[in-house]
C-alpha positions as CSV (number, residue, x, y, z in Angstrom):
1,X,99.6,49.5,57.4
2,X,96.3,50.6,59.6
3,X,94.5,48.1,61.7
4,X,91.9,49.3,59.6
5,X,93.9,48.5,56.5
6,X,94.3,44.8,58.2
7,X,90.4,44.0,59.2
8,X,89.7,45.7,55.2
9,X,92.2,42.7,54.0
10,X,91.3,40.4,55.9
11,X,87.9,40.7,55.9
12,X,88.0,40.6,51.7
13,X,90.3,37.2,51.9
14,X,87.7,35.7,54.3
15,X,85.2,36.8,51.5
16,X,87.1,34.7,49.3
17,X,86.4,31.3,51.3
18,X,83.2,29.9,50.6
19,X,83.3,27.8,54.1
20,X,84.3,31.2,55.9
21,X,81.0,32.7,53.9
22,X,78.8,30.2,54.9
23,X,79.7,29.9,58.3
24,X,79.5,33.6,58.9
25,X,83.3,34.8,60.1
26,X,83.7,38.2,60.3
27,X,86.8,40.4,61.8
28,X,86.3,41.2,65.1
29,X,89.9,42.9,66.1
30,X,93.2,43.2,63.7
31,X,96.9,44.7,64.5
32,X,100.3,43.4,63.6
33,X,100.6,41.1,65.7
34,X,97.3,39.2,66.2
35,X,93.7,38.7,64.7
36,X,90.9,37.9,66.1
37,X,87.7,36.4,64.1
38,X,83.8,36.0,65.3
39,X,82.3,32.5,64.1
40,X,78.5,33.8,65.5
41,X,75.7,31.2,66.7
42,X,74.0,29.5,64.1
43,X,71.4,26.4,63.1
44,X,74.4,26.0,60.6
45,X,76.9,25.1,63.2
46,X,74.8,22.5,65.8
47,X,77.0,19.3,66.0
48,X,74.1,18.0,68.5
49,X,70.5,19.0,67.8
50,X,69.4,17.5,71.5
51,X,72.0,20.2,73.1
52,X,72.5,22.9,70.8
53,X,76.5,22.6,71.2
54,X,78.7,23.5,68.3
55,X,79.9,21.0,66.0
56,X,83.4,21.0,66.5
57,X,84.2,21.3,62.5
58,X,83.3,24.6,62.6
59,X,85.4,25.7,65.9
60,X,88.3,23.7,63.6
61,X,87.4,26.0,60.6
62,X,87.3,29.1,62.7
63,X,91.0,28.2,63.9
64,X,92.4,27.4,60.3
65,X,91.0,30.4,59.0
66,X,92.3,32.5,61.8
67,X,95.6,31.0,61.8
68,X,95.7,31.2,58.3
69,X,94.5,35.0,57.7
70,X,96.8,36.3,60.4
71,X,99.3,36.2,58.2
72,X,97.4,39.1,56.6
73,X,98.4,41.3,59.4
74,X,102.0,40.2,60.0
75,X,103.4,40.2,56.7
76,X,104.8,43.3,55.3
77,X,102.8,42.0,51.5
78,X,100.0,40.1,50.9
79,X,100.9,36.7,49.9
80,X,98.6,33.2,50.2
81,X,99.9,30.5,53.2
82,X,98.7,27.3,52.5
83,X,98.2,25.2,55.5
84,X,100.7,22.4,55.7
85,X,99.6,21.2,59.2
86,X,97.1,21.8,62.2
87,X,96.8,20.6,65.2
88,X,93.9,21.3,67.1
89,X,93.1,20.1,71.4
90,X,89.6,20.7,72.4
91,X,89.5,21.7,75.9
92,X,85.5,21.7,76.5
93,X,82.1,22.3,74.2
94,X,80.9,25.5,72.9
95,X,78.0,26.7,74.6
96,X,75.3,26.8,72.9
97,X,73.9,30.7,71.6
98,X,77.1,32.2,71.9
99,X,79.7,33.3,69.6
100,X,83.2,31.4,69.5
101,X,86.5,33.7,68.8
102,X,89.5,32.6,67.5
103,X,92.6,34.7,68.3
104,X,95.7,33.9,66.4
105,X,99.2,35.0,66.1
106,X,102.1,34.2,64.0
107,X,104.9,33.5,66.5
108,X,107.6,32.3,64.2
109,X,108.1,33.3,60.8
110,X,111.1,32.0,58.3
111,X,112.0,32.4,54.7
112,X,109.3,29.5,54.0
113,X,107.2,28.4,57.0
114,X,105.4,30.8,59.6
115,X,104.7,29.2,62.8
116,X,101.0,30.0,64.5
117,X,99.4,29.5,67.3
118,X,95.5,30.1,67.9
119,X,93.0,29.9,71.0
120,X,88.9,29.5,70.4
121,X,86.8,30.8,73.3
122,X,83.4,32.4,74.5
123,X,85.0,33.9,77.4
124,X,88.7,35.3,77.6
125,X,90.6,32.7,79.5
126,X,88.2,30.2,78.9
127,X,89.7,28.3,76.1
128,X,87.1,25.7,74.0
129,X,90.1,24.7,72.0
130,X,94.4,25.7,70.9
131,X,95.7,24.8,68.1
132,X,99.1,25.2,66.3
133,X,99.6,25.3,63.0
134,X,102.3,25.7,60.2
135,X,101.9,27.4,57.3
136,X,103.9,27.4,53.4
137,X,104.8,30.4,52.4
138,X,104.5,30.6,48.9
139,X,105.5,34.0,47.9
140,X,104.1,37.4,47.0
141,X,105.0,36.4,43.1
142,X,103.8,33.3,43.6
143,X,100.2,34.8,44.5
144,X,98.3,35.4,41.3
145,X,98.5,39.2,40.6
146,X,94.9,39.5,40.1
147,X,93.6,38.0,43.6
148,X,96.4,40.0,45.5
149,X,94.9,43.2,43.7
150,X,91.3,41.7,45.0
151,X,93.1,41.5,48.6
152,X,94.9,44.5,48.8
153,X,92.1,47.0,47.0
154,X,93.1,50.6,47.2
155,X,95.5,50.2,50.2
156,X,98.4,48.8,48.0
């Protein structure tokens, strides 16, 4: 599979989520190792109107979703990973008018868990928050056949 292939599928799962929709997440970088996804500035996303700082529900959003959709680019088949636990540590606030980025990467992956790990920040090296997460896997068979079809498109 392309990286191309990987930001098409990814970006089309995302599509899926009406949270990722409404907040805005797009694909910013996809191989088969890591993704990458933009959460950009928004009126949407102010957790304190006096500051303009992001509301740290959407930074935990961005995380899950990366974390969650990178599986997109690891495994060989499309298949859906339900969250079974996140844990997120906030290192400082988002500035305001800037994008956030959440890079995540599946670092462990059994029969029926994949382990992630996931970093939000404005500027590489600059972490606003880490998280870890674990994820179920279900199974490609276990996916409905119709929304790995809407996943995959063509590239299957």
């Amino acid at each position: 599979m392309t990286d191309s292939v990987r930001k098409d599928r990814v970006t089309r799962f995302i599509n899926t989520l009406q949270q990722a929709r409404t907040l805005g997440l797009t694909v910013a970088d996809a191989d088969d190792q890591q993704l990458t996804l933009c959460l950009p500035y928004s009126q949407k996303i102010i957790g304190n109107p006096e500051t303009g700082v992001i509301h740290g529900g959407a930074i935990t959003t961005l995380m899950d979703t990366a974390s969650g959709s990178v599986m997109i680019c690891v495994l060989p088949d499309f298949e859906l990973c339900p969250t079974l636990d996140l844990r997120v540590d906030y290192m400082r606030p988002a500035e305001p008018n800037k994008p956030v980025y959440a890079r995540a990467e599946a670092y462990r992956i059994t029969n029926n868990i994949i382990f992630t790990r996931c970093e939000a920040y404005q500027e590489k090296g600059k972490a606003i928050a880490n998280c870890v997460g674990t994820f179920m896997r279900i199974g490609r068979e276990a996916t409905p056949k119709s929304y790995r079809d809407l996943i995959t498109g063509d590239d299957a």
